[in-house]
C-alpha distance (Angstrom), angle and dihedral (degrees) to the residues before:
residue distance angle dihedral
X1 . . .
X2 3.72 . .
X3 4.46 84.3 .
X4 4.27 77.6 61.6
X5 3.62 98.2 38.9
X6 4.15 90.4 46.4
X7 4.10 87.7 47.2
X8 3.93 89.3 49.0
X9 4.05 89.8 47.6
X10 4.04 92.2 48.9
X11 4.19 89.0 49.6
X12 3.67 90.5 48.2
X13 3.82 92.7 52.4
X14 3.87 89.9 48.4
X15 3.92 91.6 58.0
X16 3.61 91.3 48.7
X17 3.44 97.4 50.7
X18 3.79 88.9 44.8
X19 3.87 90.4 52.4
X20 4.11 87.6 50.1
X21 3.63 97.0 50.0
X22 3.76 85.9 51.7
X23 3.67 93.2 46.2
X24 3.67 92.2 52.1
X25 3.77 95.0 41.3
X26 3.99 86.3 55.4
X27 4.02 95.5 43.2
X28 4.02 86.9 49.7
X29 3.94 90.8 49.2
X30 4.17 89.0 55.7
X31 3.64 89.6 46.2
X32 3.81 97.8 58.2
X33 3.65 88.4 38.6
X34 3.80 92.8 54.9
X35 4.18 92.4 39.9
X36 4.42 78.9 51.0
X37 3.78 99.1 49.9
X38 4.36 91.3 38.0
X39 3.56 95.2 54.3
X40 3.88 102.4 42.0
X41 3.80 98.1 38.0
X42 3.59 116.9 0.2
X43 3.72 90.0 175.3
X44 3.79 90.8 74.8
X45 3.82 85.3 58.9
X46 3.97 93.1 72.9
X47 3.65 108.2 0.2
X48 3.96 125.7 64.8
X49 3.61 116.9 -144.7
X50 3.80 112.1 32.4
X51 3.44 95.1 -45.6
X52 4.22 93.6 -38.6
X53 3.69 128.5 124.4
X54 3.40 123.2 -139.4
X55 4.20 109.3 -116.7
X56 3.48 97.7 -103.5
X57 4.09 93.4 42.0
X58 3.42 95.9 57.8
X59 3.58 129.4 106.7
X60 3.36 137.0 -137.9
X61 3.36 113.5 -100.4
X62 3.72 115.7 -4.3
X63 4.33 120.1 136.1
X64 3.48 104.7 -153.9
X65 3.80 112.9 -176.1
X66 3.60 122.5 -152.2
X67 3.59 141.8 173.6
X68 3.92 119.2 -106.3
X69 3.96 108.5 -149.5
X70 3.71 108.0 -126.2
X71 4.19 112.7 -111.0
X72 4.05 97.0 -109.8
X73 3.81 91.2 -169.9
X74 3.85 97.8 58.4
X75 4.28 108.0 96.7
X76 3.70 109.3 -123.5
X77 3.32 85.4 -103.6
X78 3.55 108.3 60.0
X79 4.11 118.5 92.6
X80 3.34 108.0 -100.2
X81 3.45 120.8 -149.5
X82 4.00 120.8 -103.1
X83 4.10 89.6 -177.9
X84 3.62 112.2 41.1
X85 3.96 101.1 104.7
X86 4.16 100.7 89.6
X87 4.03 114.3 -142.8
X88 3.88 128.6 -174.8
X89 3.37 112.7 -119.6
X90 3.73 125.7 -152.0
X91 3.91 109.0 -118.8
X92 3.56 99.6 -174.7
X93 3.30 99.6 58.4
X94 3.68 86.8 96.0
X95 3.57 128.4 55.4
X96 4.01 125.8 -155.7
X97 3.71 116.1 -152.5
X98 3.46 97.5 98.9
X99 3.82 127.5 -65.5
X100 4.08 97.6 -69.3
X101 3.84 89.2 53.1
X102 4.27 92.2 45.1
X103 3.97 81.9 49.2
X104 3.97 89.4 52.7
X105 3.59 101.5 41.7
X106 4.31 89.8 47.9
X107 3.77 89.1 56.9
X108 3.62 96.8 43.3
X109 3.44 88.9 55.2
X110 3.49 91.6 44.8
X111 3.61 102.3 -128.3
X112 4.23 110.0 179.2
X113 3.66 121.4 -146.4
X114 3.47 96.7 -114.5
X115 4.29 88.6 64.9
X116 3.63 85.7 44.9
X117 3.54 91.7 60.8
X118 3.72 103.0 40.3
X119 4.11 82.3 50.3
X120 3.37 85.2 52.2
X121 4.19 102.4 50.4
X122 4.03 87.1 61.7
X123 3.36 105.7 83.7
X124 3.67 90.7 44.7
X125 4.34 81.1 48.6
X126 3.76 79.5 56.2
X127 3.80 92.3 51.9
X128 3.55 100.5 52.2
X129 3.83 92.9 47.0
X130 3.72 90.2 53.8
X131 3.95 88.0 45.8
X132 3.72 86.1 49.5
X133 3.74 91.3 49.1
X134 3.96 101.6 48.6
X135 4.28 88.1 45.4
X136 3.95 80.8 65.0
X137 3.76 93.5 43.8
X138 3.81 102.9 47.5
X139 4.19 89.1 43.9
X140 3.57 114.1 151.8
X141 4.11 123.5 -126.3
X142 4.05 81.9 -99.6
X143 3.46 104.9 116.5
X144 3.94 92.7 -161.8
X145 3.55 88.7 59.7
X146 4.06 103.3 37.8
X147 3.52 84.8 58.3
X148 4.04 101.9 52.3
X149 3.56 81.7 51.6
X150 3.60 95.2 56.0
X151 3.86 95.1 50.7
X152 3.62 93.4 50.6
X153 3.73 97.2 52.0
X154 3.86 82.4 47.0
X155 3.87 86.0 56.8
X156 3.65 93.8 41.5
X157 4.06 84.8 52.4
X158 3.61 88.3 50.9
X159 3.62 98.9 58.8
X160 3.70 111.3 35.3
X161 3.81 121.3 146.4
X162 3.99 124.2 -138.3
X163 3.44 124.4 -166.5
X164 4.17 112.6 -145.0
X165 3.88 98.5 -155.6
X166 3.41 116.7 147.7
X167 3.91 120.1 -112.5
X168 3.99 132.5 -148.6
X169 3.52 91.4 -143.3
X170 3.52 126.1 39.2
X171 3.81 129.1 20.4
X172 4.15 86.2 -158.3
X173 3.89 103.2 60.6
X174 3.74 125.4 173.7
X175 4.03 146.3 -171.5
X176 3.07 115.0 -115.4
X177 3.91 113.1 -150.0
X178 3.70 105.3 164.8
X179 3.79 143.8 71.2
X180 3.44 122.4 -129.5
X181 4.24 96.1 -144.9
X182 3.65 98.5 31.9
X183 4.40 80.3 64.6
X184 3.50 96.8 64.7
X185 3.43 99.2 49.2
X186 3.76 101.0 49.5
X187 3.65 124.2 91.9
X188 4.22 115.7 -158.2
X189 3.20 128.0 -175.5
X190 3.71 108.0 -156.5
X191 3.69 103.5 167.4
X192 4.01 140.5 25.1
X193 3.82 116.0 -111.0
X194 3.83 135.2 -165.8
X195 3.99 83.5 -131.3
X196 3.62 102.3 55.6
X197 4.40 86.2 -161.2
X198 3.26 98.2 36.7
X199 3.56 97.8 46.3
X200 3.64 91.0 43.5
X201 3.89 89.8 58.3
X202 3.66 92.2 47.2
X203 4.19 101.4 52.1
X204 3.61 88.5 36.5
X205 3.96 89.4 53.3
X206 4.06 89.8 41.9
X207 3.77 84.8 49.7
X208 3.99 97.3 57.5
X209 3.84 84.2 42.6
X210 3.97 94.1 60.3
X211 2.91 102.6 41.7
X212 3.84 104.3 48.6
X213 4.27 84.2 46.7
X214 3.79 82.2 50.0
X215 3.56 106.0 45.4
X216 3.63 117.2 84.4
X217 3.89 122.7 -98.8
X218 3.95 91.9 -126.2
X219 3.60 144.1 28.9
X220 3.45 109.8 -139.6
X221 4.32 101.8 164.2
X222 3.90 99.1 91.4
X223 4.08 110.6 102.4
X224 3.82 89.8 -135.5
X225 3.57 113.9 34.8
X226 4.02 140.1 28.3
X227 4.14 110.6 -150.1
X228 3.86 124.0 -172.2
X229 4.28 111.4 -159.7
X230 3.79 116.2 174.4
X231 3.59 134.3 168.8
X232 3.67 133.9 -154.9
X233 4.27 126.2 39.1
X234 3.58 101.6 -1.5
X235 4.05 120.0 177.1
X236 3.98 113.8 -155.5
X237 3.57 107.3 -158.3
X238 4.16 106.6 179.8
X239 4.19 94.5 175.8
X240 3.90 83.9 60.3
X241 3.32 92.0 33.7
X242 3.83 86.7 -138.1
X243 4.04 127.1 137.7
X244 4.16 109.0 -149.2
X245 3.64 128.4 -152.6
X246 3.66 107.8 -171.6
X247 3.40 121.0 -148.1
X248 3.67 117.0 -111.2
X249 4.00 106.0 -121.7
X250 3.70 91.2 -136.3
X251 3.70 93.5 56.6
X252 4.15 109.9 104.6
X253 3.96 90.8 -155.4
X254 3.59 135.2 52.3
X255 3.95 133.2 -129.2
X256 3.49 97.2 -144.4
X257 3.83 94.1 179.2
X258 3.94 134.0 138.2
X259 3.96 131.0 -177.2
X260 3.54 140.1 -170.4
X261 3.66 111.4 -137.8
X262 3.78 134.0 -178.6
X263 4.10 98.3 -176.3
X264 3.84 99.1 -151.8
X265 4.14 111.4 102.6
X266 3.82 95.1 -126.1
X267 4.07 91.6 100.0
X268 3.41 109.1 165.2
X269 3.91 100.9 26.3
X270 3.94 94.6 92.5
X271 4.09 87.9 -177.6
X272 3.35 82.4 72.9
X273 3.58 110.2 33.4
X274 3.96 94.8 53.1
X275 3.75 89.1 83.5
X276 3.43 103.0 44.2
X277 4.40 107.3 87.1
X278 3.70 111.8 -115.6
X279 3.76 119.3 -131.1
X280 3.62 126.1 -149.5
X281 4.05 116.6 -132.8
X282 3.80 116.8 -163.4
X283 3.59 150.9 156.3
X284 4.19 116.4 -121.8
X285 3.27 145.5 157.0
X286 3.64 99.7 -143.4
X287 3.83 120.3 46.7
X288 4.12 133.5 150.0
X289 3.87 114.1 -73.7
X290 3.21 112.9 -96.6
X291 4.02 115.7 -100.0
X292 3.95 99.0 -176.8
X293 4.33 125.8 29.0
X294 3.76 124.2 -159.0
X295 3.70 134.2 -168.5
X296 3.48 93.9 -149.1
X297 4.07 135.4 86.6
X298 3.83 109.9 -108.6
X299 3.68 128.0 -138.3
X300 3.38 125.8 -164.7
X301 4.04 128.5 -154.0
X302 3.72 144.7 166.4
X303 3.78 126.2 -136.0
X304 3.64 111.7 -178.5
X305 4.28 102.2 81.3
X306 3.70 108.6 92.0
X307 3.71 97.4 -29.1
X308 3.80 113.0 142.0
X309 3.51 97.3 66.2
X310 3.73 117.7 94.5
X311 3.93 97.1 -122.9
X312 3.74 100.1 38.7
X313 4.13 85.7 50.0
X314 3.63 80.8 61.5
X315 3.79 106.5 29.2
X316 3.81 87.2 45.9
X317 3.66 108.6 33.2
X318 3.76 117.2 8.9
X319 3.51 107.8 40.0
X320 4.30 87.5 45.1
X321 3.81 92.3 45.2
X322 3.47 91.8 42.9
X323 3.61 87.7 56.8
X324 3.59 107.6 40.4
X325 3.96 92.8 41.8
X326 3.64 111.4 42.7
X327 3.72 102.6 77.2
X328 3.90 83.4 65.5
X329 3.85 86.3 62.0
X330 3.98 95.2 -150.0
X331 3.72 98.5 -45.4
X332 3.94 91.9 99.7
X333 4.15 125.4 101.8
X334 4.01 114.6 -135.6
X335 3.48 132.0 -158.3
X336 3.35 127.1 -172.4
X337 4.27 126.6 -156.9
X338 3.95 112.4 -149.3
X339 3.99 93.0 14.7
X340 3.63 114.2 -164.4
X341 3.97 99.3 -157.8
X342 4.10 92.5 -160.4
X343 3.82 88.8 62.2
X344 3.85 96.0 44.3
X345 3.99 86.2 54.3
X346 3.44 89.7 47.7
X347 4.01 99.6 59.8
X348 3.83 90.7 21.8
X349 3.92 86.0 126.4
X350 4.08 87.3 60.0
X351 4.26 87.3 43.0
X352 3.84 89.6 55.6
X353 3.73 100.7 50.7
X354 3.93 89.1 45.4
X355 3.93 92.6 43.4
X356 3.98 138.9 31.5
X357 3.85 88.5 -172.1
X358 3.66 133.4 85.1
X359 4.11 108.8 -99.9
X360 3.72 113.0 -117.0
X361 3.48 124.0 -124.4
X362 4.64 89.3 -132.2
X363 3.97 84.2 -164.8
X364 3.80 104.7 49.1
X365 3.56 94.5 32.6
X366 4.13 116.8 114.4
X367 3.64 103.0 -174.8
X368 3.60 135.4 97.1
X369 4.16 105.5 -124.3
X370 3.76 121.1 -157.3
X371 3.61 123.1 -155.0
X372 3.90 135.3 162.0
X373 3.97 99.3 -141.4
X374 4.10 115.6 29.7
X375 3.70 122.0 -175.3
X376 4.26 114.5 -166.0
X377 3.27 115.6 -166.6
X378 4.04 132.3 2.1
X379 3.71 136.7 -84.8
X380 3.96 108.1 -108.5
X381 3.92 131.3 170.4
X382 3.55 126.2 168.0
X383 3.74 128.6 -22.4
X384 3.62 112.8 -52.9
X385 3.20 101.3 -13.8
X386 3.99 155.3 93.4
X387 3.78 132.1 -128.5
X388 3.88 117.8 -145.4
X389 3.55 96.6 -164.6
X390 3.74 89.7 59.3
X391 3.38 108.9 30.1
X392 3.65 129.4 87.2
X393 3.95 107.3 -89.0
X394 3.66 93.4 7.2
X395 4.46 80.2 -82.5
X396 3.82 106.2 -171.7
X397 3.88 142.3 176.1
X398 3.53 93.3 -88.5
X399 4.05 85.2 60.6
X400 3.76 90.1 45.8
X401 3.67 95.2 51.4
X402 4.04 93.1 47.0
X403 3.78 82.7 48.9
X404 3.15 98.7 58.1
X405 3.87 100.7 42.7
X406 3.87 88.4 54.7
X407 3.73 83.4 48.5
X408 3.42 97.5 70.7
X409 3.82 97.0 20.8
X410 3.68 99.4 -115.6
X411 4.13 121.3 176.1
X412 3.35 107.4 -137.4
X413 4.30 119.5 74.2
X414 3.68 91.8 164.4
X415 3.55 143.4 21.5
X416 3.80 94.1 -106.1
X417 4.08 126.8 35.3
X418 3.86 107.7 -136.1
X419 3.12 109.3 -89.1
X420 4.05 101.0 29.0
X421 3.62 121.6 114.2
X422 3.79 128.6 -159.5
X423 3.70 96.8 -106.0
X424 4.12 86.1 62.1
X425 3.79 97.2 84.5
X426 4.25 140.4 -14.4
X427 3.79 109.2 -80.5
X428 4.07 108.5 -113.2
X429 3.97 124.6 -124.0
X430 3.67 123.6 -164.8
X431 3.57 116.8 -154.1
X432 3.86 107.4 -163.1
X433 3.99 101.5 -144.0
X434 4.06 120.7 -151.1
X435 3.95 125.9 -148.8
X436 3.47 103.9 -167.8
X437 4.07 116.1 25.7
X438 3.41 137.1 4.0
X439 3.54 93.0 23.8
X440 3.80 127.0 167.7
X441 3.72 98.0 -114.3
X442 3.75 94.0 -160.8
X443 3.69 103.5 34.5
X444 4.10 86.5 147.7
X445 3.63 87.5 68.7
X446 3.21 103.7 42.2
X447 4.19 95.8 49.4
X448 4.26 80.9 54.9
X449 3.67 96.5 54.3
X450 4.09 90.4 42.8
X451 3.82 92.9 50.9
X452 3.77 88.7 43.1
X453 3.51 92.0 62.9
X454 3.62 90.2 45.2
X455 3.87 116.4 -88.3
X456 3.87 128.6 132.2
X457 3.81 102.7 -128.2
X458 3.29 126.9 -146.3
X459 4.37 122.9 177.8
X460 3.50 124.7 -155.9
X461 3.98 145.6 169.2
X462 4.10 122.1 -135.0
X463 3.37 109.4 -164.0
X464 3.57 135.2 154.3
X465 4.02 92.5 -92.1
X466 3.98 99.7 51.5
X467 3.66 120.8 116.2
X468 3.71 110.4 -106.0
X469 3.60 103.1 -153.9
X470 4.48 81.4 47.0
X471 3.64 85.9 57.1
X472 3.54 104.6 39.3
X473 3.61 86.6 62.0
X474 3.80 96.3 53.8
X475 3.68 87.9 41.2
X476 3.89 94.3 54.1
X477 4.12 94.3 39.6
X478 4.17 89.9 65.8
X479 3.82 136.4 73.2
X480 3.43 103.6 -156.9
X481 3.78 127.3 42.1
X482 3.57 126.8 -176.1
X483 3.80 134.0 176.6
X484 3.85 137.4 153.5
X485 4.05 109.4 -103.8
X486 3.81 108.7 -64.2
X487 3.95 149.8 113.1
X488 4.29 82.9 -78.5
X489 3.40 89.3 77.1
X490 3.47 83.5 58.4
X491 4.28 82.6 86.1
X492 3.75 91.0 72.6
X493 3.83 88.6 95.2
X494 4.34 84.9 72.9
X495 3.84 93.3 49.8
X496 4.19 119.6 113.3
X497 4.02 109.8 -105.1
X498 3.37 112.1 -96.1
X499 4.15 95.6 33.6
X500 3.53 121.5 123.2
X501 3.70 137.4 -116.2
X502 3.45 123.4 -155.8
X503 4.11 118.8 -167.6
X504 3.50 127.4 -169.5
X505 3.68 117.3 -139.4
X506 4.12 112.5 -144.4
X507 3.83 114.4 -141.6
X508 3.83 119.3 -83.8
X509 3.55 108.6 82.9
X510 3.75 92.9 -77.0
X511 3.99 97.2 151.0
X512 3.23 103.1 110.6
X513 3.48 101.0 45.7
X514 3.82 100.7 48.7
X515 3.89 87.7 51.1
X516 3.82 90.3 59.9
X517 3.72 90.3 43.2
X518 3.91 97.8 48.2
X519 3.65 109.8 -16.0
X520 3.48 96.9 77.4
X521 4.02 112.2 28.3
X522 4.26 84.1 47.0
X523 4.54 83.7 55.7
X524 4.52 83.0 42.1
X525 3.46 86.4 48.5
X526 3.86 90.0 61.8
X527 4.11 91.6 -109.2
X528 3.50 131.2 127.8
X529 3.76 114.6 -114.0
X530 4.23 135.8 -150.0
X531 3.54 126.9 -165.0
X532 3.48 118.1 -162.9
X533 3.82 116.7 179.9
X534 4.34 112.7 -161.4
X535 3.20 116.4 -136.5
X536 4.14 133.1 -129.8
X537 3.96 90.1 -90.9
X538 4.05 92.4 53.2
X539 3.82 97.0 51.0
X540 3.51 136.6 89.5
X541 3.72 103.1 -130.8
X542 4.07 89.1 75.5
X543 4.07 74.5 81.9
X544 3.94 90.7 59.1
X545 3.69 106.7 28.1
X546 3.51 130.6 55.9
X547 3.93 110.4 -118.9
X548 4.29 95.5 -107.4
X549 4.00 90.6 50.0
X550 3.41 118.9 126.0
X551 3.60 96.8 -111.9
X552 3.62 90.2 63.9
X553 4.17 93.2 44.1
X554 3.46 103.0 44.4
X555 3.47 111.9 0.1
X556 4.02 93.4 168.8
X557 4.10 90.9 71.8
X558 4.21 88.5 71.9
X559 3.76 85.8 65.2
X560 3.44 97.5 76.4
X561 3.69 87.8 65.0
X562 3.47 93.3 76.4
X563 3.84 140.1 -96.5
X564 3.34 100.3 -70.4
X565 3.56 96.0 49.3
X566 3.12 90.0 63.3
X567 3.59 100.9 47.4
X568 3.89 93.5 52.1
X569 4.06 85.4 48.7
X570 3.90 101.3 41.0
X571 3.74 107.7 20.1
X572 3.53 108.0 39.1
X573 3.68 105.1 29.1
X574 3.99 92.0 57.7
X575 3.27 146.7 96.2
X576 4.25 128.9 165.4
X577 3.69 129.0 -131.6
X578 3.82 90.7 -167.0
X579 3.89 111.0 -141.9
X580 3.61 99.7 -126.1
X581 4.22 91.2 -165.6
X582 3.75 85.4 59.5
X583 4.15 95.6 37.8
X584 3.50 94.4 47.3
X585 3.64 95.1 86.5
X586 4.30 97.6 55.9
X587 3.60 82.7 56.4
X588 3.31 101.4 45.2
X589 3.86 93.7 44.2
X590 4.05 84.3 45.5
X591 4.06 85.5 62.6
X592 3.82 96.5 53.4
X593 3.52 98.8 51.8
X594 4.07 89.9 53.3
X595 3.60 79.1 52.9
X596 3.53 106.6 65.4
């Protein structure tokens, strides 16, 4: 027995050692794989897809560099592209209710200061590939120096960064590295020819081709608003709500690309945005035959959002549309998704200026539109305001407030008519009046002390059912307006260069807010600007609060609650008895300057 049991014991060991030697031989195949895969591409380790996450894999904030193979089959010659890599951009990272609420909704989502400054560095990524790109376009004949160019864009190529942040809005972000204007008027000369004018014709015509194939469909880096602009055979589809670039045939590559686009410039405020309809931009080669043409560029809009109040119809719509649609100079087709046909009517003097076409109705609309240049969505900055650098033909406030004078034919461009001196009539103060909060609880007093010191005063209401064109005129007849911080103010686009507006900030910390809002766009507008800050004794909360709340001792700490804390607290719960001691001065100071 113990001969069998001793056998049994020996075949047992052999099995095991058999099994280890497998083991081992398995575990030492995985190693050398994994040492392999690390060392020639240890982006495949973490990230799928060359280095890619997926949109619901990605993290937060994580900068992965990577190297970008340079295309060996492209000529030296050919434009290479500085944009073609696509990155998700993270829309929220920005909110839109003015600068308190953006503050509040960055720390709530706990954003750290090294993410905002890697967020930051990618439009200025964008720049340099762009830079890099037009060196190799406008290369000389010098062969020396075409080929220096070529080997840094090759390096730039090499070491591009991507950010994988995940987006709200579009699963198929892009950079966007080129400008739209700046194409047309550039010549290149990419390649020597036999025919000097002939050849000319045909690199510069190549040129144009490559890069509108190359450059992205939309531009998705600005913190407030997305904006699609294509060129070529474009299919507009508003019962799919689907915008179609089509392919050209000639064109070796495909786009491949798809976004998500809600064209209202309130990205990042999703309260908003969840009633506005999304449209989906994308590049095809199939798409429904067209049923009507036009010769015009297209530009589509939304108008539901926040639309109804006086400065969001402006911040939101006007001032954007203005913008995006005046270089066109009428001869441009609008449609408009969620169309409110009460507000259209009400600014239909600002629609026909901007447009000699009939506005289409994007969400009851059955055809299929064709255009050859299609803008979606509209260029937005901060509050109220334009940018010259970056809008189209450096457009600014000063523009938008000579637009809309000649819009509804007002008189007055200035404050004084050549040849009129101060003594030649009373200078005019408008008091904008309030019904329901932050009123001026003794506007009587305050109308004596102005016309005591020598203003004509006139009082009036904005509200959402005045006549424009009536109030335009009022507006644009005065030299001095004054209001406490609300959508009224709004009216200081109708006032004469060179008046003044004077805004009256209610208690609560509320500086820097009501300087974005008004402050700033009235000083871009070419107006001069007074900020007068209440104090404790001329507000209305004294009836609420007792004298040592918090409110009253550091007002600034209810901020952190959130924006719309602070509006409920601040805003709505306010009204001023303006100190007219301590007010006296502003106006007084507001009279001398018309008198110089």
């Amino acid at each position: 027995m113990k001969a069998v049991e001793r056998a049994k014991l020996v075949r047992s060991l052999r099995h095991e050692s058999r099994r280890l030697r497998l083991l081992v031989l398995v575990i030492g195949f995985f190693l050398v794989t994994l040492t392999f895969v690390v060392v020639s591409k240890p982006d495949a380790l973490l990230f799928n897809l060359n280095g890619r996450l997926s949109v619901d894999q990605a993290p937060r904030s994580l900068l992965i560099r990577q190297r970008v193979d340079a295309d060996e089959g492209r000529s030296a010659e050919t434009l290479a592209s500085a944009t073609g890599d696509p990155k998700v951009v993270e829309d929220d990272t920005y909110g839109e209710e003015a600068s308190a609420k953006a503050r509040a909704n960055a720390n709530a989502r706990g954003t750290t200061a090294e993410e905002e400054r890697m967020l930051a560095s990618e439009p200025e990524q964008r720049k340099r590939a762009q830079e890099a790109t037009t060196s190799e376009i406008l290369a000389g004949e010098d062969d020396r120096g075409r080929k220096s160019q070529q080997e840094g864009h090759k390096e730039h190529q090499q070491h591009k960064l991507t950010l994988p942040t995940v987006s709200n809005y579009t699963i198929h972000d892009a950079t966007d590295g080129t400008d739209n204007g700046k194409q047309e008027d550039t010549e290149f000369n990419l390649t020597p020819d036999v025919d000097q004018r002939n050849g000319r014709d045909r690199s510069h015509q190549a040129a144009l081709d490559n890069m509108e194939r190359d450059k992205p469909l939309c531009d998705f880096s600005n913190f407030r608003a997305n904006v699609c602009e294509m060129r070529g055979n474009i299919r507009i589809h508003p019962n799919g709500s689907s915008v179609i670039y089509m392919e050209p045939t000639s064109s070796g590559s495909k786009r491949n690309e798809q976004w998500k686009i809600k064209p209202y410039p309130r990205k990042g405020d999703e309260l908003c945005l969840n009633h506005i309809t999304e449209v989906t931009v994308k590049s095809s080669i199939v798409a429904p035959e067209c049923s009507k043409y036009h010769d015009v560029p297209a530009v589509i809009f939304a108008l539901t959002g926040y639309t109804g109040n006086l400065f969001h119809d402006f911040t939101d719509v006007l001032v954007p549309l203005f913008t995006t649609a005046s270089e066109f100079n009428g001869e441009v087709q609008f449609l408009i998704t969620d169309m409110a046909i009460w507000w259209t009517r009400k600014y239909a003097v600002v629609f026909e200026k901007l447009t000699k076409y009939p506005l289409i109705d994007f969400n009851k609309d059955n055809e299929v539109h064709c255009f050859n240049h299609a803008i979606v969505g509209l260029h937005a900055y901060m509050e109220f305001t334009i940018d010259p650098l970056k809008a189209p033909h450096n457009y600014s406030m000063v523009d938008f407030n000579q637009f809309m004078r000649r819009t509804y034919s007002l008189p007055r461009d200035a404050v004084r008519a050549p040849g009129e001196t101060p003594q030649t009539r009373k200078p005019r103060l408008l008091i904008i009046s309030r019904q329901r909060t932050r009123m001026f609880l003794n506007l009587k007093e305050i109308v004596a002390m102005a016309e005591e010191i020598g203003y004509e005063v006139v009082v009036e209401e904005a509200n959402v059912n005045s006549n424009v064109g009536h109030f335009a005129k009022v507006v644009n007849s005065v030299d001095v307006m004054m209001g406490v911080h609300g959508a009224g103010l709004t009216n200081c686009v109708f006032l004469p260069h060179g008046a003044t507006l004077i805004q009256i900030v209610p208690w609560g910390a509320l500086d820097g807010i009501c300087r974005i809002d008004f402050g700033y766009p009235a000083e871009q507008m070419g107006l001069r600007y007074k900020h007068y800050s209440i104090g404790v004794h001329e507000s209305s909360l004294t009836e609420q609060y007792p004298l040592d709340h918090e409110i009253f001792r550091n007002p600034l700490a209810f901020h952190k609650n959130g924006f719309e804390f602070v509006r409920q607290t601040f805003m709505d719960t306010q009204n001023v008895r303006l100190d007219c001691n301590r007010f006296r001065p502003v106006l007084l100071e507001a009279l001398d300057q018309l008198n110089q």
